[in-house]
C-alpha positions, 0 to 999 in steps of 0.5 A: 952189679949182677942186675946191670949184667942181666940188664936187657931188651924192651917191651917182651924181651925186657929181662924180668926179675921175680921179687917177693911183695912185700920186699926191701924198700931199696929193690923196686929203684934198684931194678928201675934204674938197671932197665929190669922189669919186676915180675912180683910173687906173693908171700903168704901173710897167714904162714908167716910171710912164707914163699909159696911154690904155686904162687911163684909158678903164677907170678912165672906165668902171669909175667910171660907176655909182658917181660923175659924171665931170667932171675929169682931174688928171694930174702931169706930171712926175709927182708921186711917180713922177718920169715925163714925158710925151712930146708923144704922151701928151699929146696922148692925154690931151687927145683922150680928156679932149675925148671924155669932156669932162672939165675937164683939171687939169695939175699942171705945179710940177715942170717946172724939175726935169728932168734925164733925158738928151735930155728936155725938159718939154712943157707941156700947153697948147703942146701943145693949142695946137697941135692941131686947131682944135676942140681947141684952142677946146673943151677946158677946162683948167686948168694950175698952176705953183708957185714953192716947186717951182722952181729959184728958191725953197725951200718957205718961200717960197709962192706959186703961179699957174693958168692957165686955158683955154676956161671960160666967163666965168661960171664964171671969176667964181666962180674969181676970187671964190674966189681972193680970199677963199681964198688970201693969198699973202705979199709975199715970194713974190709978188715971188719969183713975179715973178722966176720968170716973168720970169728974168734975161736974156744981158746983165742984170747978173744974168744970168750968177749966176742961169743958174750957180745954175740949172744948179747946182740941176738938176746936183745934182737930177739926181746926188742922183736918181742916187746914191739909185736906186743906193741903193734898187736895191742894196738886198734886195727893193727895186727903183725905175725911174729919174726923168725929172725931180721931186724924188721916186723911187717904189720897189717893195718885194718883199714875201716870199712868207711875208709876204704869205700871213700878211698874207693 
């Protein structure tokens, strides 16, 4: 829906869109189809797959010429690398999305999956709501949870929701237009959306089956996230970084040298 909105011109007014390499497989055809234009950044393998701020302000640069910036998508935690922010990187991708003025798109349906020692998921608007006033009333963001992504359900179930910080009214009718006639969201995740954002709490019946389910679910993340980065890593030619959280790893496979020059 908020892609369709930013959808438009051609040639150098063609919106561009700011993505991460690598980035969810589904992104590229999304934005293809909508008629916007990818302007990639490149994440920082050696630090865990991180955003890099000068890497953006490049990617910014790199694109003038070829397409109009108007928006910044970020995955956090990272879809497919796995890597989580810090309250510092956010808040750099925020000053630099006010800077620019760019509508920030946060991908945030991972943040029940964290299992890295001493990591806690920070939530993009916690964060700007705790900048600088004309941050905090200026920068235009949309962030977006997903409920097939999350402890509480399996894929079969769908259902999803954004929230949306600081656009302006006339623009939120044509949002709320195109969500009414674009997305039909079954009954069955709509009540399992429901039971997401308003979990069990100490004293509910419930609550003691729904904190061990939860626990149960992000335990067995966290052992199948290390029993396959042992695998990929003992593996000739392959290395991986370990996962912060999500439910993917992003290895590298180190091509010989004979491969590549025929490749060449």
């Amino acid at each position: 829906v908020i892609v369709k909105l930013l959808s438009e011109g051609e040639g150098q007014s063609q919106t561009g869109l700011l993505i991460p390499q690598p980035c969810p497989h589904t992104l590229l055809p999304l934005l293809d189809e909508a008629g916007l234009m990818a302007a990639p950044y490149r994440l920082v393998e050696e630090k865990s797959w991180a955003v890099d701020l000068s890497e953006l302000h490049r990617a910014s640069t790199t694109s003038r010429g070829h397409c109009t910036l108007r928006a910044i998508y970020i995955s956090n935690p990272g879809n497919p690398t796995g890597h989580l922010q810090d309250r510092k990187s956010i808040e750099e991708v925020i000053e630099f999305a006010a800077a620019e003025r760019l509508l920030l798109l946060v991908d945030e349906v991972y943040q029940d999956s964290v299992y890295a020692p001493n990591r806690e998921f920070i939530s993009y608007k916690k964060v700007l709501f705790e900048m600088d006033n004309h941050l905090r009333e200026t920068v235009e963001m949309v962030s977006f949870n997903s409920l097939s992504c999350a402890c509480v359900a399996e894929c079969g179930l769908r259902a999803g929701y954004m929230e949306v910080i600081n656009m302006d009214s006339g623009v939120m009718h044509f949002v709320d237009t195109m969500l009414c006639t674009d997305i039909n969201t079954p009954v069955t995740g709509q009540l399992a959306l429901d039971l997401m954002l308003s979990p069990p709490k100490p004293g509910d019946p419930s609550y003691n089956t729904f904190a061990e389910e939860t626990l149960l679910t992000r335990a067995t993340l966290a052992q199948n996230a290390q029993q396959t980065l042992k695998l990929l890593n003992d593996l000739p030619g392959m290395s991986c970084w370990p996962a912060m959280g999500g439910i993917y790893l992003y290895p590298r496979l180190n091509l010989p040298a004979e491969i590549r020059e025929q490749a060449n």
